[in-house]
Kinemage of the C-alpha trace (Angstrom):
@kinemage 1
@onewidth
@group {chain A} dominant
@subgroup {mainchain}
@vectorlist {calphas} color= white
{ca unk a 1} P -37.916 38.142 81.198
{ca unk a 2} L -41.232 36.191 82.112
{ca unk a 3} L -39.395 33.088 80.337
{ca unk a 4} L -36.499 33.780 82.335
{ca unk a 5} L -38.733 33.735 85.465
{ca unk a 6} L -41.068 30.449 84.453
{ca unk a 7} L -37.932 28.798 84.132
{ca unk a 8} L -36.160 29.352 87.437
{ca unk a 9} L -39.471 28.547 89.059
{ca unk a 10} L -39.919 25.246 86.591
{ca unk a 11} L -36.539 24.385 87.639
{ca unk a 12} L -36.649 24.794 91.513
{ca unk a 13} L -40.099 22.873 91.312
{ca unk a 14} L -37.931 19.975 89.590
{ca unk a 15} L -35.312 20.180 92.774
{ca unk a 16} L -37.832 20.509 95.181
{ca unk a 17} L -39.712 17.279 93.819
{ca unk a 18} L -36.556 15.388 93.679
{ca unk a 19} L -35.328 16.315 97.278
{ca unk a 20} L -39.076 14.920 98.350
{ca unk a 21} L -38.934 12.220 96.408
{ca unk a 22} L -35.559 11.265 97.837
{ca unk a 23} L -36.574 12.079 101.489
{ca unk a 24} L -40.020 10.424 101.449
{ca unk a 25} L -38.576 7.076 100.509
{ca unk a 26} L -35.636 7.066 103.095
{ca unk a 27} L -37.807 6.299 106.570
{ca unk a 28} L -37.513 2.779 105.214
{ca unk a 29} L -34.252 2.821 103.962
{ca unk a 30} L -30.822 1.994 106.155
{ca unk a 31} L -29.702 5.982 107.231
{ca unk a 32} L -27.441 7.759 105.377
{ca unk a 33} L -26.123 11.219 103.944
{ca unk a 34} L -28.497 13.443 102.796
{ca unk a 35} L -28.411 13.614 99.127
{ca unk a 36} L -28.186 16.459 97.153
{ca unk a 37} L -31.121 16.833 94.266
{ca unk a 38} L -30.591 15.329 91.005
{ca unk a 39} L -26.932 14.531 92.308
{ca unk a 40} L -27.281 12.765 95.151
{ca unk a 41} L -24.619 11.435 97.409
{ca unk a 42} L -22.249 10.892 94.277
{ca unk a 43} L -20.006 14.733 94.886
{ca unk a 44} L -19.395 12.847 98.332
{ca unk a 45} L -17.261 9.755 96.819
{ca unk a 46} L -14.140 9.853 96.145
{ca unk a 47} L -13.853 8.213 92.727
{ca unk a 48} L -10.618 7.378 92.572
{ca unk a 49} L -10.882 5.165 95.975
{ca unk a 50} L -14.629 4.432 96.395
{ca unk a 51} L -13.857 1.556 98.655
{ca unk a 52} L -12.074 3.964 101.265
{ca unk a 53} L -15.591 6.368 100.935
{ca unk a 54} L -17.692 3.487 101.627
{ca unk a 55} L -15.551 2.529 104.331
{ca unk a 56} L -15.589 6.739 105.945
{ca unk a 57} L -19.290 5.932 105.483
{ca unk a 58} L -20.385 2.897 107.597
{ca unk a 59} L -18.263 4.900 110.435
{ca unk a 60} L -21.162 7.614 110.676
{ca unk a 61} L -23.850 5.449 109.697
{ca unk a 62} L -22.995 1.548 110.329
{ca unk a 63} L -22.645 -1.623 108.255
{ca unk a 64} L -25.975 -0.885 106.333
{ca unk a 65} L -26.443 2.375 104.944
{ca unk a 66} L -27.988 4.504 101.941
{ca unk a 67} L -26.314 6.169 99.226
{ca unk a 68} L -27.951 7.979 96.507
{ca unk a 69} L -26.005 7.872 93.155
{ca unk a 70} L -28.230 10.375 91.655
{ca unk a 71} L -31.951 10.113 91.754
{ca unk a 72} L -32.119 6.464 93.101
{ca unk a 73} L -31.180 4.747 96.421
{ca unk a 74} L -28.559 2.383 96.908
{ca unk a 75} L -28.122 0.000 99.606
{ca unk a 76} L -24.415 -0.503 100.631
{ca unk a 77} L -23.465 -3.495 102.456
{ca unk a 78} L -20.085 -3.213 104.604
{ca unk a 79} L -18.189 -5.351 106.828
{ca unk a 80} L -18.298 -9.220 106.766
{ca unk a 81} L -21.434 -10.061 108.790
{ca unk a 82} L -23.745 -7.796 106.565
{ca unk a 83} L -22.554 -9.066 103.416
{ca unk a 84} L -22.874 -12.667 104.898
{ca unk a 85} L -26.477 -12.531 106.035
{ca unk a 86} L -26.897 -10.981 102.844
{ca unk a 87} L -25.697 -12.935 99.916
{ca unk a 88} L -25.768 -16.365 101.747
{ca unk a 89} L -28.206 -16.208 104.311
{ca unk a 90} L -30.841 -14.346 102.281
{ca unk a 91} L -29.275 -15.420 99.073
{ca unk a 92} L -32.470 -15.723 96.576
{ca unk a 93} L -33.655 -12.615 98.194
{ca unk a 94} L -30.372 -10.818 96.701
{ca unk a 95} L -29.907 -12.363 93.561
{ca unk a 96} L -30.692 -10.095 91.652
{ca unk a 97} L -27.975 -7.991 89.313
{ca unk a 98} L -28.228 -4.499 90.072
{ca unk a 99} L -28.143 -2.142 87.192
{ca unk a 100} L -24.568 -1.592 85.324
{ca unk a 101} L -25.244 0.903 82.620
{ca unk a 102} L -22.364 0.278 80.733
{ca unk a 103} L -22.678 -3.113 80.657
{ca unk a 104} L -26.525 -2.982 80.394
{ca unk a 105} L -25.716 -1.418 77.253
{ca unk a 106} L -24.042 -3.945 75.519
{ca unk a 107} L -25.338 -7.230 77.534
{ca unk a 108} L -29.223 -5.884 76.885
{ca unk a 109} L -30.171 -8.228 79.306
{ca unk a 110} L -29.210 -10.920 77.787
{ca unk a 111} L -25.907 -13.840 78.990
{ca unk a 112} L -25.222 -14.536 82.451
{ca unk a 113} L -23.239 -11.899 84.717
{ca unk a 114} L -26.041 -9.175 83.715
{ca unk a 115} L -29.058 -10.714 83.338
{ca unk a 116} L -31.551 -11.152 85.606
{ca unk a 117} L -34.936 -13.771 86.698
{ca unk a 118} L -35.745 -16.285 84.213
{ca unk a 119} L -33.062 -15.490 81.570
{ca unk a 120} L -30.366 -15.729 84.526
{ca unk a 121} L -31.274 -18.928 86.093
{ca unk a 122} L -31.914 -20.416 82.770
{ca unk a 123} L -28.007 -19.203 81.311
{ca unk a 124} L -26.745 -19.997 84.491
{ca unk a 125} L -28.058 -23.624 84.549
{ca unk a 126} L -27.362 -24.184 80.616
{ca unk a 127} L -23.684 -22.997 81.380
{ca unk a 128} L -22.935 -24.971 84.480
{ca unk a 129} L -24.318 -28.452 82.392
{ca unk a 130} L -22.361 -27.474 79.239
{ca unk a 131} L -19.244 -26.833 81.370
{ca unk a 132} L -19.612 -29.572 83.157
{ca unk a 133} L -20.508 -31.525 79.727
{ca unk a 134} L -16.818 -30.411 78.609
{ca unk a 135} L -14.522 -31.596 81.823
{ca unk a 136} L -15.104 -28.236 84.245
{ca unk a 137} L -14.094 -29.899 87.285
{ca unk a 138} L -12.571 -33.383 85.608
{ca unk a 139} L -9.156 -34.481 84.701
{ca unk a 140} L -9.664 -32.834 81.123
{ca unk a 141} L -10.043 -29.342 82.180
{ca unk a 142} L -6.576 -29.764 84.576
{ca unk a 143} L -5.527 -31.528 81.272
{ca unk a 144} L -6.294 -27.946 79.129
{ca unk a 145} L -4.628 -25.997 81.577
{ca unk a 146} L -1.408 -28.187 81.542
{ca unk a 147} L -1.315 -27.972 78.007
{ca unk a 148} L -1.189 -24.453 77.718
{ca unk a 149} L 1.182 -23.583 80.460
{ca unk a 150} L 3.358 -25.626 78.723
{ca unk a 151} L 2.627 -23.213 75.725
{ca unk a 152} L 3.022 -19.982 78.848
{ca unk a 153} L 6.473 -21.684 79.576
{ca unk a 154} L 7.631 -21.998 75.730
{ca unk a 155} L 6.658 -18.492 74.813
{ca unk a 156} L 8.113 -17.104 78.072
{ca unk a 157} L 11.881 -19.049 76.660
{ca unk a 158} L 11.302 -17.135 73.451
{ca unk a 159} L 11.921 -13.845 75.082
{ca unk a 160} L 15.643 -15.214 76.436
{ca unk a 161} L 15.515 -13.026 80.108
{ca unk a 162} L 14.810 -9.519 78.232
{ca unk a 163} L 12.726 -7.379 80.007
{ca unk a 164} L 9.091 -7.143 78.992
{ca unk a 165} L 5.628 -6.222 79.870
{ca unk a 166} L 3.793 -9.100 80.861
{ca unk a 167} L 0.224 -7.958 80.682
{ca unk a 168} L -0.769 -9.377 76.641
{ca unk a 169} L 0.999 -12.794 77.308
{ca unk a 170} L -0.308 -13.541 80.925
{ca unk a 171} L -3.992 -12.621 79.316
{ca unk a 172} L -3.364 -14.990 76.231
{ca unk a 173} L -3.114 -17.969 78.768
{ca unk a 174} L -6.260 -18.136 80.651
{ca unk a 175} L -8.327 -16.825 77.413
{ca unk a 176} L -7.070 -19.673 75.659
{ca unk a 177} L -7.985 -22.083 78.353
{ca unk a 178} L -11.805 -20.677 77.758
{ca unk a 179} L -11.422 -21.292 74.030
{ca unk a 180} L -9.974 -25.258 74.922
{ca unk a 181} L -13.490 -25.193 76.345
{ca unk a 182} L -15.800 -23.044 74.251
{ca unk a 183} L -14.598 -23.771 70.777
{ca unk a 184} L -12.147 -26.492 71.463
{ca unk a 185} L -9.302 -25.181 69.849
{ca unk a 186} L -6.565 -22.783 71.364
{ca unk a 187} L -5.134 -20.401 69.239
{ca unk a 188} L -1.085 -19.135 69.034
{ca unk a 189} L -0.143 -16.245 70.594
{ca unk a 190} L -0.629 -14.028 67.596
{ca unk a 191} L -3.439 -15.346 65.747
{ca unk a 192} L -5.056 -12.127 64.224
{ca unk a 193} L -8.872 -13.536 65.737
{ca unk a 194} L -7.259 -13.992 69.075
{ca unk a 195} L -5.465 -10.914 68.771
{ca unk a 196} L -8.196 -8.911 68.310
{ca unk a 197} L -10.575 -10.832 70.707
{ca unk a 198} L -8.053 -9.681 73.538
{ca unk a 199} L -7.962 -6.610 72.291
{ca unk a 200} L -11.286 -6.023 72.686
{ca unk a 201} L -11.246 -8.044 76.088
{ca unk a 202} L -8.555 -5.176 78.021
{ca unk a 203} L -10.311 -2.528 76.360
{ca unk a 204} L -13.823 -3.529 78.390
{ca unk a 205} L -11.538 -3.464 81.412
{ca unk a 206} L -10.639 -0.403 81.130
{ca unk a 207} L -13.917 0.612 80.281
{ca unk a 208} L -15.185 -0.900 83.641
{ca unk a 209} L -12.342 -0.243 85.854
{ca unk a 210} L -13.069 3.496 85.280
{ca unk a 211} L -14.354 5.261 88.398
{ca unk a 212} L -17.724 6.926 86.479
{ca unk a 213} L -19.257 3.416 85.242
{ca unk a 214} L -22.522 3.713 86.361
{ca unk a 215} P -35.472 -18.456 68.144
{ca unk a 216} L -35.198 -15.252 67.418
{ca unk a 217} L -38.374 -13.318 67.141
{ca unk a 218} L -40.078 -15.266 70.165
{ca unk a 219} L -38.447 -13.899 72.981
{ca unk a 220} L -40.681 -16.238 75.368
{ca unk a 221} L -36.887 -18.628 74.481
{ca unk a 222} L -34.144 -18.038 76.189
{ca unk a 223} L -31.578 -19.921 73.795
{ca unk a 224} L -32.045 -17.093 71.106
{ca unk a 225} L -28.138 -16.587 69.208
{ca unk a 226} L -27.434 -13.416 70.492
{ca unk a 227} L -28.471 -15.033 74.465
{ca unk a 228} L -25.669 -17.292 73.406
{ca unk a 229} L -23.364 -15.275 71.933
{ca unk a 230} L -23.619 -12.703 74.666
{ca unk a 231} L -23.178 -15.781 77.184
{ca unk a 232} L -19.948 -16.928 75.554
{ca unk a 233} L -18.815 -13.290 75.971
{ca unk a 234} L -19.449 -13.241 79.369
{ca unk a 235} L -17.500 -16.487 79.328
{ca unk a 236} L -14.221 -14.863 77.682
{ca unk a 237} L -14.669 -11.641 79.953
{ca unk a 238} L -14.839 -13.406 83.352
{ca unk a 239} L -12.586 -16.339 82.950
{ca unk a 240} L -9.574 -14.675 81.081
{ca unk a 241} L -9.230 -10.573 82.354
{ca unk a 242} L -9.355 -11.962 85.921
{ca unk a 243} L -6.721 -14.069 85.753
{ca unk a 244} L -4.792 -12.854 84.229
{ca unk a 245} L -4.899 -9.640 86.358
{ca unk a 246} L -4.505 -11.853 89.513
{ca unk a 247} L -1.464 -13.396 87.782
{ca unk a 248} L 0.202 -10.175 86.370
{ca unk a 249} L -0.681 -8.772 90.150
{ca unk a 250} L 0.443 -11.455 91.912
{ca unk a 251} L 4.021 -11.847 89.955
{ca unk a 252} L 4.428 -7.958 90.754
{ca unk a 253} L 3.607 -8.958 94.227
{ca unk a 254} L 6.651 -11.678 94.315
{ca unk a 255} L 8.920 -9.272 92.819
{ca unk a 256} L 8.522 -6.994 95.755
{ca unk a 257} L 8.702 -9.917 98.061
{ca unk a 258} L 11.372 -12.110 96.739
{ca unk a 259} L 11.812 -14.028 100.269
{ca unk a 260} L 8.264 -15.228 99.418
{ca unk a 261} L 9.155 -15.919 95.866
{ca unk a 262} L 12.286 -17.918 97.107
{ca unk a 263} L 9.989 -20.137 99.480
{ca unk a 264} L 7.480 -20.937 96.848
{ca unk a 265} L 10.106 -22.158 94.798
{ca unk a 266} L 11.511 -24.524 97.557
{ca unk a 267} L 8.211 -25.802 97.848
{ca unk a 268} L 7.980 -26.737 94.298
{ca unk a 269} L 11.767 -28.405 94.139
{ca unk a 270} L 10.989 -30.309 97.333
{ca unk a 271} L 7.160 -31.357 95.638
{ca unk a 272} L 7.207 -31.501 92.137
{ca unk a 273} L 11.073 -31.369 91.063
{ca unk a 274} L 12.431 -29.957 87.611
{ca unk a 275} L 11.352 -33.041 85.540
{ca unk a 276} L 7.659 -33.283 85.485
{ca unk a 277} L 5.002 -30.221 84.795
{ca unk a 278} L 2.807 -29.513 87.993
{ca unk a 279} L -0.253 -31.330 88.782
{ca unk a 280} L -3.572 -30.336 91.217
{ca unk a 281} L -2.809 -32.971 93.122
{ca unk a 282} L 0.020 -31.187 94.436
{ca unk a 283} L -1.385 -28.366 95.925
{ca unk a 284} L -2.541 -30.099 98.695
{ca unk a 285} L 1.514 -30.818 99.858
{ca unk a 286} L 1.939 -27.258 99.002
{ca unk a 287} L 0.520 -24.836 101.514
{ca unk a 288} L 2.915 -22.129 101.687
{ca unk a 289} L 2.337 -22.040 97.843
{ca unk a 290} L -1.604 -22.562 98.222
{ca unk a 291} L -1.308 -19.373 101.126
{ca unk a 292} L 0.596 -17.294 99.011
{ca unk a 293} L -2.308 -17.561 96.545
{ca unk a 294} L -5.079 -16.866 98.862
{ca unk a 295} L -2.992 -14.022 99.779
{ca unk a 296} L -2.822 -12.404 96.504
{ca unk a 297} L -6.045 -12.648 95.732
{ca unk a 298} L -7.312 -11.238 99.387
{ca unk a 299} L -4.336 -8.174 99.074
{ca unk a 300} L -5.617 -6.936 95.606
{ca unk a 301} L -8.926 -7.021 96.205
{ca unk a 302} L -9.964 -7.247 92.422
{ca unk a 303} L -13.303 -6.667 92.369
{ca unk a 304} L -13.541 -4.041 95.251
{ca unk a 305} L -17.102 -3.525 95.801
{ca unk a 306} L -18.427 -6.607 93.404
{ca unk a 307} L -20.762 -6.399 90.699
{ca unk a 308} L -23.983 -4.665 91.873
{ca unk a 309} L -26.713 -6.782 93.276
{ca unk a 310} L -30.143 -6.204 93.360
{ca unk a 311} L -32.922 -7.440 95.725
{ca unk a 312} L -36.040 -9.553 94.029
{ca unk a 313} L -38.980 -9.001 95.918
{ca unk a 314} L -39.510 -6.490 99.039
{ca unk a 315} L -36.998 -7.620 102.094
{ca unk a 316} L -36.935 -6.815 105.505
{ca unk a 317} L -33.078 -6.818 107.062
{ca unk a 318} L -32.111 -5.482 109.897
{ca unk a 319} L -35.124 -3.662 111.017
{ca unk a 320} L -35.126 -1.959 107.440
{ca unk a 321} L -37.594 -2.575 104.484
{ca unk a 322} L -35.572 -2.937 100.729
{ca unk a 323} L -38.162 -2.378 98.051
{ca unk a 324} L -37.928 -4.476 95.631
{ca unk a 325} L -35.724 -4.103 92.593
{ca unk a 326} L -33.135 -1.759 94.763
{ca unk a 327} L -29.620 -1.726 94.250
{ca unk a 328} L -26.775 -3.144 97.081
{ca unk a 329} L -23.396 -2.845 96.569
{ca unk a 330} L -21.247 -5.141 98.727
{ca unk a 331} L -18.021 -4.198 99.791
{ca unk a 332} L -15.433 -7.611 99.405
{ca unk a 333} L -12.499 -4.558 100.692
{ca unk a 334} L -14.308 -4.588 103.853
{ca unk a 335} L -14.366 -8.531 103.828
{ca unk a 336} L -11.082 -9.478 102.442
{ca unk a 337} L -9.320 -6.469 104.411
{ca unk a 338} L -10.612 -7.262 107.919
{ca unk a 339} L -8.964 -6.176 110.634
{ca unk a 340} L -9.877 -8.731 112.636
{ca unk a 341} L -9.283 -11.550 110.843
{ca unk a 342} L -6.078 -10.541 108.834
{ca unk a 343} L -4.129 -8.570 110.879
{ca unk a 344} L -2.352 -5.655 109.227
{ca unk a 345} L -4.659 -6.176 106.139
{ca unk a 346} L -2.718 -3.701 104.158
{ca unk a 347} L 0.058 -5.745 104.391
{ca unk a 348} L 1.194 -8.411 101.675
{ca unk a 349} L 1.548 -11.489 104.405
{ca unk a 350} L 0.861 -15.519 103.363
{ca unk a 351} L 0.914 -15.814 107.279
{ca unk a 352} L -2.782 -14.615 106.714
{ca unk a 353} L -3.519 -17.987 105.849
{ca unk a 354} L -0.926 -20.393 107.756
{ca unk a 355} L -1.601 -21.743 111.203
{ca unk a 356} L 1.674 -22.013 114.117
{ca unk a 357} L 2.711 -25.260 112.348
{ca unk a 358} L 2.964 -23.981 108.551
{ca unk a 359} L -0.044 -25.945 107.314
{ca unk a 360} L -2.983 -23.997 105.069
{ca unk a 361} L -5.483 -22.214 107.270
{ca unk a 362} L -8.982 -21.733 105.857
{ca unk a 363} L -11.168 -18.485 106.575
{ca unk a 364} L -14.342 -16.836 106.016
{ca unk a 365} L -13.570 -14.287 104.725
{ca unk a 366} L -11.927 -15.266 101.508
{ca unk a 367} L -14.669 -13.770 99.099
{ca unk a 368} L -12.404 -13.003 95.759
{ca unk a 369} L -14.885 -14.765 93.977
{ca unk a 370} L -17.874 -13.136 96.111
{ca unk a 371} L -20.342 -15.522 97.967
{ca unk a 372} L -23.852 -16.441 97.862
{ca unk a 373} L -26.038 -17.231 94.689
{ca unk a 374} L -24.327 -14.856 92.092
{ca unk a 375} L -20.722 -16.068 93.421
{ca unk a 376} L -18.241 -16.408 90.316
{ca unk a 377} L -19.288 -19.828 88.761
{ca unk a 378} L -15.825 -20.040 87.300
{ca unk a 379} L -14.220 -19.703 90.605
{ca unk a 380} L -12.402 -23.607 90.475
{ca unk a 381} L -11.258 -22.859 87.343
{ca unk a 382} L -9.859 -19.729 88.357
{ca unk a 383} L -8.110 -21.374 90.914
{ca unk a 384} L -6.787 -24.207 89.149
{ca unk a 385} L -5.553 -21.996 86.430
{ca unk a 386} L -3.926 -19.380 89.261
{ca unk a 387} L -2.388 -22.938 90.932
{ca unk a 388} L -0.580 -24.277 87.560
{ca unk a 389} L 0.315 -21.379 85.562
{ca unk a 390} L 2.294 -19.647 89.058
{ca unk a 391} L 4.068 -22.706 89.785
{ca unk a 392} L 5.173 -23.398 86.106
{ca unk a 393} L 6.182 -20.028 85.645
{ca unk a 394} L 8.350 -20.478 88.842
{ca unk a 395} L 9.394 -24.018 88.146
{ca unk a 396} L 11.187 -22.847 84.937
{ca unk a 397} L 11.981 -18.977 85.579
{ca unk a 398} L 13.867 -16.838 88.059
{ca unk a 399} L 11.990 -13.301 88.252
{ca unk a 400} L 14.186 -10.494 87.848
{ca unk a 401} L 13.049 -7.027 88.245
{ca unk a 402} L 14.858 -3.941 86.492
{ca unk a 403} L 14.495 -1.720 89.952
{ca unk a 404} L 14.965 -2.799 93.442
{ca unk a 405} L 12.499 -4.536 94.940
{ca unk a 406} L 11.550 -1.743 97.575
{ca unk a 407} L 11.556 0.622 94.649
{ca unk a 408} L 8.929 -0.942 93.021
{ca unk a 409} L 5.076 0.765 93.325
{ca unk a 410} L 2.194 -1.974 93.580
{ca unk a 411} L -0.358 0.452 93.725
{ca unk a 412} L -3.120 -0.206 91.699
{ca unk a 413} L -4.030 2.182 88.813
{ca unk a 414} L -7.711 2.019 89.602
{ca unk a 415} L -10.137 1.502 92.139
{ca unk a 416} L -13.200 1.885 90.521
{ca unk a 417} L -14.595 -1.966 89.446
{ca unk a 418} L -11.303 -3.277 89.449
{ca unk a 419} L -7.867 -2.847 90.886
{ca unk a 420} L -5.815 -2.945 88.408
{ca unk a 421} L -1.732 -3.235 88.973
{ca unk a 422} L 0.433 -0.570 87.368
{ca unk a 423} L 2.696 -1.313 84.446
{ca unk a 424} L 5.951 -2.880 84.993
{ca unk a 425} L 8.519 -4.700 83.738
{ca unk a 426} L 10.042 -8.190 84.104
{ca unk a 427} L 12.078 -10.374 83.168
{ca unk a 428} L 11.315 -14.217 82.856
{ca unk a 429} L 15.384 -15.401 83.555
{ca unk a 430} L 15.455 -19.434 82.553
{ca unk a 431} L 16.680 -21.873 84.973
């Protein structure tokens, strides 16, 4: 019974501790719900829409506010203008990659998108030059892509207008557009390597979309093999599952909407024709097509509330003091789903980004690829790849869905790190 006793009193000590610990930290913090011990704020989210909680959350407490996701504080950044004067005005001081235990796991610190300081900038920079090095932003990259949406288009003709889930074969596109670049060589479509490389590639999707995801021997180097190797990963992860989401998203997206499908395809017979594959170049006589794109990426909201940043030294915003080495988690919903500057935001609408007179209107707020010093550095890839796949696809193919349009959910499956679209079929109909 005394055991009994010492333990209920050991254990109330522990909660009392960690409901002072919590407490005595938050007069410098932004406000926020009180956390529970050990817990925290986390019984308070809902994890199957966590954007939406943050959201119910800066209406009680503002743009800026605390949550603790159990023992330690988190800074959440909402609305436009925080996560502006954040990332871009005070960029260096938020540069830092918040922690990502999953990912922390297998990264160890090590590649780009989850490393931090010195290892970070020096990845970062070694990437950009090599990238660079091999056409990123030249005529050969376009080139790449070209190449292998003519490869998209031929295996798309294989499966003569059958029905068919498009997830593996938009995801073997864009991955072998990093390969062009990494190993120069693209593979076919069901190469054993490449099969199991985007294998492994949904499964860490998955993994992360879940709502619950919390020389050698001198390692003064930075270029050790498995910095690398763990950098090439991060390569394949962020340049192919994105895209190939956005694509498989967006073609769900113009199945629901097939007056918008219709238009983009006028656009390309009036720009480009039937006779010649489409180029970069034409984008720019193409801004219904070049809306419609914006508009996909701003609807599904991929990345809802980014990767986790972290701030690098002690920093004072908005009358509040950050300690150093904090988490902040910035919500892109609350950018990309603006009221204010895309009205109706929950609606699919390429008006979002047209002026009176039909041409492409800029904004803002268009942070898909995030903003500031950790923005995606694949993001003109991304759209270049997003640009000449789409229009290919719809250059040679009519899309046919097997329900009616207004049948058809686009609700995505997850809403944790990434939205994911549900599983559907199409058909890829020749023309």
């Amino acid at each position: 019974m005394d055991l009994v006793v010492i333990l209920v009193i050991s254990f109330s000590c522990l909660l009392l501790l960690s409901l002072w610990k919590q407490s005595s930290g938050r007069g410098k913090l932004p406000p926020g719900p009180i956390p529970l011990p050990i817990l925290g704020n986390v019984l308070q989210i809902d994890t199957k829409n966590i954007s939406k909680s943050l959201t119910n959350f800066s209406k009680v407490y503002g743009p800026v506010f605390t949550l603790y996701l159990g023992m330690k504080p988190t800074v959440v950044l909402h609305g436009y203008e925080a996560v502006k004067e954040a990332l871009v005005d005070h960029g260096e001081k938020f540069a830092g990659r918040g922690s990502l235990p999953v990912a922390d796991k297998v990264n160890k610190g090590s590649g780009i998108v989850f490393s931090n300081g010195k290892t970070w900038k020096e990845m970062r920079r070694f990437s950009l030059m090599t990238l660079r090095n091999l056409g990123m932003g030249k005529r050969t990259i376009e080139d790449r892509i070209q190449e292998e949406a003519r490869c998209l288009v031929e295996e798309l003709r294989k499966l003569n207008g059958s029905p068919c889930d498009p997830t593996f074969i938009l995801g073997c596109a864009p991955a072998n557009v990093i390969s062009s670049i990494v190993f120069q060589n693209r593979f076919d479509y069901k190469d054993k390597d490449f099969l199991s490389l985007m294998e492994r590639l949904d499964e860490n999707v998955r993994i992360l979309s879940s709502p619950w995801i919390q020389e050698k021997d001198n390692q003064e180097l930075e270029f050790t093999y498995e910095n690398l190797a763990i950098t090439a990963v991060n390569l394949f992860g962020a340049g192919t599952e994105t895209t190939s989401t956005t694509l498989r998203y967006g073609l769900l997206l113009l199945l629901k909407h097939p007056h918008v499908t219709a238009k983009i395809k006028e656009e390309i017979e009036h720009v480009i024709g039937s006779h010649r594959s489409p180029s970069m170049q034409d984008r720019s006589y193409m801004p219904y097509t070049d809306a419609v794109l914006h508009e996909i990426q701003r609807y599904i909201n991929l990345i809802p509330t980014n990767l986790p940043h972290s701030v690098t030294c002690d920093v004072k915003f908005r009358n509040y003091l950050i300690p150093k080495g904090t988490t902040v988690l910035t919500s892109l919903t609350s950018v990309l789903h603006d009221s204010k500057e895309f009205p109706n935001p929950e609606k699919f609408d390429p008006g979002h980004f047209l002026d009176e007179s039909g041409n492409f209107k800029r904004s803002d707020y268009f942070m898909p690829f995030s903003a500031g010093k950790r923005m995606c550095m694949g993001e003109g890839l991304a759209r270049m790849e997003l640009f000449l796949f789409l229009t290919s696809i719809l250059q040679n193919f009519k899309l046919k869905s097997l329900v009616d349009p207004k049948d058809l959910d686009i609700t995505p499956v997850a809403n944790g790190f990434a939205s994911v679209p549900p599983l559907y079929q199409i058909c890829f109909v020749p023309v």
